[in-house]
LOPALO-990624 format. One record per residue: residue in one letter; x, y, z of N, C-alpha, C in turn; residue number from 1. Coordinates in Angstrom, 2 decimals. Layout:
<sites>
+----+---------+---------+---------+---------+---------+---------+---------+---------+---------+-----+
| aa |     nxx |     nyy |     nzz |    caxx |    cayy |    cazz |     cxx |     cyy |     czz |   i |
+----+---------+---------+---------+---------+---------+---------+---------+---------+---------+-----+
|  A |       X |       Y |       Z |       X |       Y |       Z |       X |       Y |       Z | NUM |
...
+----+---------+---------+---------+---------+---------+---------+---------+---------+---------+-----+
</sites>
This chain:
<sites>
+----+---------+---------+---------+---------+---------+---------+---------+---------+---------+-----+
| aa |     nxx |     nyy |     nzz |    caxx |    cayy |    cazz |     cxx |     cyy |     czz |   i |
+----+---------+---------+---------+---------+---------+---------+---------+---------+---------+-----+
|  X |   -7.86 |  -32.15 |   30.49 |   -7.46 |  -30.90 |   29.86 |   -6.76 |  -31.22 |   28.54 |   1 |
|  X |   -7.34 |  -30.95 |   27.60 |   -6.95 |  -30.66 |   26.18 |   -4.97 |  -29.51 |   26.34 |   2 |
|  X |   -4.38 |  -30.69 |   26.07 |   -2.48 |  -30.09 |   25.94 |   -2.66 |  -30.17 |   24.32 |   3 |
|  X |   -1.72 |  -29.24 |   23.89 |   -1.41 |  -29.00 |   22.12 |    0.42 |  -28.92 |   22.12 |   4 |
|  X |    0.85 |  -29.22 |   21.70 |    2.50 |  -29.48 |   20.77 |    2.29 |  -28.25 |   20.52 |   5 |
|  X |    3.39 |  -27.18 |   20.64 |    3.65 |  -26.06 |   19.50 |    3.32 |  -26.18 |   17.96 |   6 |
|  X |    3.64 |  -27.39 |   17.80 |    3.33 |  -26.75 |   15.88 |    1.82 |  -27.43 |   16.19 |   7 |
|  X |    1.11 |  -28.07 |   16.66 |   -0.51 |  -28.12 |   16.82 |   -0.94 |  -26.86 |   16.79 |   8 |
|  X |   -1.14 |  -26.28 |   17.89 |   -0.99 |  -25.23 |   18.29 |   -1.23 |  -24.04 |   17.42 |   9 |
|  X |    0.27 |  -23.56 |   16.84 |    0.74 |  -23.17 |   16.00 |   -0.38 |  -23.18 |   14.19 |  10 |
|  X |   -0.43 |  -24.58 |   14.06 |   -1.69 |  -24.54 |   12.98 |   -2.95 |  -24.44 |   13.20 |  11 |
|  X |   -3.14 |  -24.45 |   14.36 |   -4.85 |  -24.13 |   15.17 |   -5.00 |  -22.61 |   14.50 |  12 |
|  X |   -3.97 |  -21.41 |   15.49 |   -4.24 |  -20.29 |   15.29 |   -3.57 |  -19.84 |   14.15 |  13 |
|  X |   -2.78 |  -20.75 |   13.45 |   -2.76 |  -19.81 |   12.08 |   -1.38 |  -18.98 |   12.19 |  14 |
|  X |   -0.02 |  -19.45 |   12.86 |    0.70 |  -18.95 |   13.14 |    2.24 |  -19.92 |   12.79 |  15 |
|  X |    3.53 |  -19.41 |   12.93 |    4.26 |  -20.52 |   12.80 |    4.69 |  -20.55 |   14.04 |  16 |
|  X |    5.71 |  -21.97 |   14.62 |    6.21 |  -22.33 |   15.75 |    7.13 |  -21.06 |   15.99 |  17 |
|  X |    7.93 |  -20.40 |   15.18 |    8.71 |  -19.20 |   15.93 |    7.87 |  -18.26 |   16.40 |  18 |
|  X |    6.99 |  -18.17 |   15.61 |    5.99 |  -17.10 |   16.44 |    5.66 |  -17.35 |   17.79 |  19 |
|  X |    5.07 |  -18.40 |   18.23 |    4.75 |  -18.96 |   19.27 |    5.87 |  -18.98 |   20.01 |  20 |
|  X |    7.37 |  -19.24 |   19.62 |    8.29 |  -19.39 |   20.58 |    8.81 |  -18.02 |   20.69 |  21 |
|  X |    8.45 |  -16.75 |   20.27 |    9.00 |  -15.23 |   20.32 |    7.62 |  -14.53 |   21.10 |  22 |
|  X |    6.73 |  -15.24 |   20.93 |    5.25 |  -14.71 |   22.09 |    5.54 |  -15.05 |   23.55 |  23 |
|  X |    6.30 |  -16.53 |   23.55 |    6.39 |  -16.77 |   24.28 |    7.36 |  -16.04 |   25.47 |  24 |
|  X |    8.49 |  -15.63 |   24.68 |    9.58 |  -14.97 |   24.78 |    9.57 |  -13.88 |   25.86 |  25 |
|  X |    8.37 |  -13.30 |   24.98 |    7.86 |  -11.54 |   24.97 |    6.64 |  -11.38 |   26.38 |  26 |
|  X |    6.15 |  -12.70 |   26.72 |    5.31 |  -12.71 |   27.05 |    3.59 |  -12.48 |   26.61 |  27 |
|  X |    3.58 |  -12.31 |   25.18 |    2.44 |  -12.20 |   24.62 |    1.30 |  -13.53 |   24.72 |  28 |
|  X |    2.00 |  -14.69 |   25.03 |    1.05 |  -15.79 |   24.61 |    2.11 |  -17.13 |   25.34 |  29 |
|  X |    2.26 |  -17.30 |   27.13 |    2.90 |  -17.95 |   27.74 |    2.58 |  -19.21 |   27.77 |  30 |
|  X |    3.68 |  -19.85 |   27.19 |    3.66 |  -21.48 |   27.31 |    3.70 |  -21.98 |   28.05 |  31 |
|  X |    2.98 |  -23.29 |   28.66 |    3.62 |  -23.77 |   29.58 |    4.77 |  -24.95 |   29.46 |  32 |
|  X |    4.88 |  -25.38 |   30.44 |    6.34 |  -26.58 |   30.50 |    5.88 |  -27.90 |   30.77 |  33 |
|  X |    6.42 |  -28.76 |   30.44 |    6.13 |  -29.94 |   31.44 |    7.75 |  -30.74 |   31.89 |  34 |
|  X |    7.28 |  -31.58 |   32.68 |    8.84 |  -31.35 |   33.55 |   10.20 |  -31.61 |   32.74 |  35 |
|  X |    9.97 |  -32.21 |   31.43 |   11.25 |  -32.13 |   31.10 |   11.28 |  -30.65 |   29.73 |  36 |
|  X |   10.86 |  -29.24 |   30.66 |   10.21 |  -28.25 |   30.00 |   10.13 |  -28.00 |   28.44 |  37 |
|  X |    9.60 |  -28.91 |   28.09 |    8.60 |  -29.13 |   26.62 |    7.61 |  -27.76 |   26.83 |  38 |
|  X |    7.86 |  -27.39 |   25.69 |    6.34 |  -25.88 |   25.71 |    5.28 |  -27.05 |   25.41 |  39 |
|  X |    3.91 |  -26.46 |   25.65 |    2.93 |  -27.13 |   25.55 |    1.61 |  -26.05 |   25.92 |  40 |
|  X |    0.71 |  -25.95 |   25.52 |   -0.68 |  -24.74 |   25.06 |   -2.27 |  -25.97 |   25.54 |  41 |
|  X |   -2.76 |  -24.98 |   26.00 |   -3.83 |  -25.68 |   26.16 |   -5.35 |  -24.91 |   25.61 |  42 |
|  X |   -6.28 |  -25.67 |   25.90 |   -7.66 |  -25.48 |   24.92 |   -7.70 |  -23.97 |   25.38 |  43 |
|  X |   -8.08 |  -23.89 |   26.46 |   -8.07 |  -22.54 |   27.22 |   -7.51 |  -21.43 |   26.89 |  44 |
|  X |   -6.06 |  -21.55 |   26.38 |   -5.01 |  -20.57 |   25.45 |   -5.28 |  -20.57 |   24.50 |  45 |
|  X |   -6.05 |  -21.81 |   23.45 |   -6.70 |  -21.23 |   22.83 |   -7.90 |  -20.42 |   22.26 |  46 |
|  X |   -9.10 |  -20.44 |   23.11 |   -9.96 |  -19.85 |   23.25 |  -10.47 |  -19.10 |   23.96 |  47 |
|  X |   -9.23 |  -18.70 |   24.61 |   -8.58 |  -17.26 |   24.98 |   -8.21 |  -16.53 |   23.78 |  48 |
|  X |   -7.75 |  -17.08 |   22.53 |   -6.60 |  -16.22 |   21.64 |   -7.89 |  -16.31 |   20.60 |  49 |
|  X |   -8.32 |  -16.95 |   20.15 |   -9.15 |  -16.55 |   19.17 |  -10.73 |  -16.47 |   19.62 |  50 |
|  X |  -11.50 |  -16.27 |   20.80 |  -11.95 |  -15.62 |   21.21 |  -13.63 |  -16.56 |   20.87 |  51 |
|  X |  -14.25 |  -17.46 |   22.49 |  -14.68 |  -18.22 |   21.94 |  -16.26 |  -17.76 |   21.58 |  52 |
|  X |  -16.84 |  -18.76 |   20.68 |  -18.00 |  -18.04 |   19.82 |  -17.87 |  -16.78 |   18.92 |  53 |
|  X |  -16.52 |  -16.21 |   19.01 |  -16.31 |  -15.34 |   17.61 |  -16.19 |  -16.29 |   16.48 |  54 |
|  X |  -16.51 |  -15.79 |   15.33 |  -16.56 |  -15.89 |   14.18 |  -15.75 |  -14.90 |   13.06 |  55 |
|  X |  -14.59 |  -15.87 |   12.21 |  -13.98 |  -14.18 |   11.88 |  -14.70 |  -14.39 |   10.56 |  56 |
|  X |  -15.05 |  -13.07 |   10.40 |  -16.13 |  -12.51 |    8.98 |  -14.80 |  -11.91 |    7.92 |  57 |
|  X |  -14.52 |  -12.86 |    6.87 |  -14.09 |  -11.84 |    5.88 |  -12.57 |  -12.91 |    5.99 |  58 |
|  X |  -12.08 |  -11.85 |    4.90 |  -10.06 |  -12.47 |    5.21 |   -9.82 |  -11.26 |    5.21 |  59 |
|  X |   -8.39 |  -11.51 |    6.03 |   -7.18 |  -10.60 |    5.84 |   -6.61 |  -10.37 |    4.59 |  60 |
|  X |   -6.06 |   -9.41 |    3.56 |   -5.42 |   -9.78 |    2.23 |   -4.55 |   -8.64 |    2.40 |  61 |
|  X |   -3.41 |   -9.01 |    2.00 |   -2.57 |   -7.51 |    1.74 |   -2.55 |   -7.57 |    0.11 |  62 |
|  X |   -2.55 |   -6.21 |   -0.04 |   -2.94 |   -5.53 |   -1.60 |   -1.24 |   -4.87 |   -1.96 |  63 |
|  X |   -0.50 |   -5.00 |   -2.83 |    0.72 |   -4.08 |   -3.02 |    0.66 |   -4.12 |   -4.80 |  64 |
|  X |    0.95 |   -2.80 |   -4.98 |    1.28 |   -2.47 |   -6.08 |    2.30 |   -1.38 |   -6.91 |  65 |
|  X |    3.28 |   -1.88 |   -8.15 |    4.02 |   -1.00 |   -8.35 |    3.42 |   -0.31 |  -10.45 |  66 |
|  X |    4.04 |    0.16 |  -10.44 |    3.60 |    0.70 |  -11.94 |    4.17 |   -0.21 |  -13.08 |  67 |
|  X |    5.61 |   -0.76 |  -12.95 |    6.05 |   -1.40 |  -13.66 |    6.94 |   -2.02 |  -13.40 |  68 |
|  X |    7.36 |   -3.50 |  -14.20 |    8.17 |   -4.51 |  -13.70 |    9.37 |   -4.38 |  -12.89 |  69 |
|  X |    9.91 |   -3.03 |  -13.66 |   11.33 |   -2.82 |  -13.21 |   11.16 |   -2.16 |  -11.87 |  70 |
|  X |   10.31 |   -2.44 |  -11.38 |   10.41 |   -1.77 |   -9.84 |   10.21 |   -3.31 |   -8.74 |  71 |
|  X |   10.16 |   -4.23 |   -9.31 |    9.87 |   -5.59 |   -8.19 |   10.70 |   -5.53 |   -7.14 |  72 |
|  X |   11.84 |   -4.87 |   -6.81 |   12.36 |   -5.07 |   -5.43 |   11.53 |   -3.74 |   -4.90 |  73 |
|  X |   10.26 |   -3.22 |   -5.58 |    9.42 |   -2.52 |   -4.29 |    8.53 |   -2.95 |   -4.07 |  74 |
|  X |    7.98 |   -4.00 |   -5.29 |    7.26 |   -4.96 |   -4.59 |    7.47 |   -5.59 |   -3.86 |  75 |
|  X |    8.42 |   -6.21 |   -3.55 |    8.76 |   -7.17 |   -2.73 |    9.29 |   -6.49 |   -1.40 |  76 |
|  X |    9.41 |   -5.27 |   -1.44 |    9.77 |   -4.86 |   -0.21 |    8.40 |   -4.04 |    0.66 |  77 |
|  X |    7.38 |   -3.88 |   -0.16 |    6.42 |   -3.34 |    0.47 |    5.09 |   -4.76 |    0.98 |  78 |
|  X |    5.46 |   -5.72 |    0.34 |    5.17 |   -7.18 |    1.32 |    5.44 |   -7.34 |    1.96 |  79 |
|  X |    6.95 |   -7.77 |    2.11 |    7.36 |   -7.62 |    3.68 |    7.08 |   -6.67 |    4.62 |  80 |
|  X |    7.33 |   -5.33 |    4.04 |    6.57 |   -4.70 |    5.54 |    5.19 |   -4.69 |    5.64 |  81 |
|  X |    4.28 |   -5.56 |    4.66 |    2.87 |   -5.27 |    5.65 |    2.58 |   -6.73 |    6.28 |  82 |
|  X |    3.59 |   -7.94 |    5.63 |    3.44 |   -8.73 |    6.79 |    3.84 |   -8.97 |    8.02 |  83 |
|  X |    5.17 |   -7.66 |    8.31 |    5.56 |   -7.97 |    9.43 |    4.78 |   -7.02 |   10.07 |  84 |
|  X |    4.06 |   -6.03 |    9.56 |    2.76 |   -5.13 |   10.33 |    1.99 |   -5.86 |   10.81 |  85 |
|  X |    1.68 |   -6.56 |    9.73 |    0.14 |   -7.30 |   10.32 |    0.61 |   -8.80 |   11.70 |  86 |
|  X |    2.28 |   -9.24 |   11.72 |    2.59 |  -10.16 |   12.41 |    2.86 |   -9.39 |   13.45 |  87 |
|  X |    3.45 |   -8.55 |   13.55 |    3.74 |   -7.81 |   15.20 |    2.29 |   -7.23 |   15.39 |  88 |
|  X |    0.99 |   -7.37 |   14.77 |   -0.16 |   -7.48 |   15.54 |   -0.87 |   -8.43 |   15.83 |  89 |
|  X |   -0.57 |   -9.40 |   15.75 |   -1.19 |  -10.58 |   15.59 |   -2.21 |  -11.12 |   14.39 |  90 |
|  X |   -1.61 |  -10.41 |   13.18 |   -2.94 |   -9.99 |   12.11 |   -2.54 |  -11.60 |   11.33 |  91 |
|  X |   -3.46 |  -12.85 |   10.96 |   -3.05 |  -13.28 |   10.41 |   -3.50 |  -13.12 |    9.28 |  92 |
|  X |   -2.99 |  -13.09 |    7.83 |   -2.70 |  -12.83 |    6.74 |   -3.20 |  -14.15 |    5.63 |  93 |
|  X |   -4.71 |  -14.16 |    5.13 |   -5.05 |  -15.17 |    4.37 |   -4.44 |  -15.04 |    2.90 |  94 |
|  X |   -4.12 |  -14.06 |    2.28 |   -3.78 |  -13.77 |    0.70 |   -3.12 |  -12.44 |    0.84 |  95 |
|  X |   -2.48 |  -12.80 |   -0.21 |   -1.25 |  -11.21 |   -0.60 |   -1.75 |  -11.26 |   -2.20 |  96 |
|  X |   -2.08 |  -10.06 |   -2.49 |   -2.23 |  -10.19 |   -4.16 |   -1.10 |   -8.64 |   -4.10 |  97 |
|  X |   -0.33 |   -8.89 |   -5.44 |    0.63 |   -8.32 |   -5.67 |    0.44 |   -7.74 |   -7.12 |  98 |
|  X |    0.14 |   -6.32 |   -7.49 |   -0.48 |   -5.88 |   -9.05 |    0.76 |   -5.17 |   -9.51 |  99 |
|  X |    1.48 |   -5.62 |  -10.60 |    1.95 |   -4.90 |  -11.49 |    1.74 |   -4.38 |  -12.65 | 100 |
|  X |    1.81 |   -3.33 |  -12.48 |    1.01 |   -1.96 |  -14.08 |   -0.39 |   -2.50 |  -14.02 | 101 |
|  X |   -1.26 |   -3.75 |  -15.07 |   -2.07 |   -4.02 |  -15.19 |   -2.35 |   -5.69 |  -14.88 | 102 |
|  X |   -1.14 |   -6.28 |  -14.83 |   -0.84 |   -7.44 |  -14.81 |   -0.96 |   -7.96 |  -13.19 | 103 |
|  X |   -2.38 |   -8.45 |  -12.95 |   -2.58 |   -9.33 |  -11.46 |   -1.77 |  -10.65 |  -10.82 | 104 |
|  X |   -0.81 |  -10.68 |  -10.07 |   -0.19 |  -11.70 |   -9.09 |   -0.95 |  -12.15 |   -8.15 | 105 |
|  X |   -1.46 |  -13.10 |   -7.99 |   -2.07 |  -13.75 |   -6.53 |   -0.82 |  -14.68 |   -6.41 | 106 |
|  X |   -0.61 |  -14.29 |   -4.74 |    0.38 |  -15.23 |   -4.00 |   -0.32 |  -15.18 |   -3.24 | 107 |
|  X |   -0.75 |  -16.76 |   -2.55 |   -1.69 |  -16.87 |   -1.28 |   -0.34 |  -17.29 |   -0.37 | 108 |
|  X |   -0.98 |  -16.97 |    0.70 |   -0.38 |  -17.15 |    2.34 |   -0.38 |  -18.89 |    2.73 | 109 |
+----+---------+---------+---------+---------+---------+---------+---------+---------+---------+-----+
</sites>
């Protein structure tokens, strides 16, 4: 049986180790232990989670935009909430492009 380390794991599905340790938490995505209870994930958990012979078509991107410079703390606040949207769904997030007035920002993920 294929065992994975949390941050293995963790970069398989595209997630960070707190995530994995707050799924775990929550019960969304249960780790197991080994006796000196180390979390530890196996092949199975993962192809359980990303679903095997799917193929994901496309990326995720969040799009935010404000009219002009002097508004960047709404840029920056309307990022955060669509990554923590898309993280309390399990959405992982390939690119954030961020447009001000006419002027294009790419910040990748």
């Amino acid at each position: 049986m294929n065992m994975y380390k949390p941050q293995e794991f963790a970069e398989m599905i595209g997630v960070s180790v707190k995530t994995l340790q707050r799924w775990d938490n929550v019960g969304k995505l249960k780790a197991f232990r080994n006796p000196s209870n180390r979390r530890y994930y196996t092949h199975k958990q993962y192809v359980d989670y990303i679903g095997e012979g799917n193929s994901k078509n496309g990326k995720t991107i969040i799009y935010t935009r404000i009219s002009t410079s002097n508004q960047k703390n709404d840029l920056e606040n309307q990022v955060e909430f669509l990554k923590q949207y898309a993280n309390a769904r399990g959405i992982i997030v390939d690119e954030i492009f961020e447009d001000i007035g006419s002027g294009l920002i790419l910040a990748t993920v």
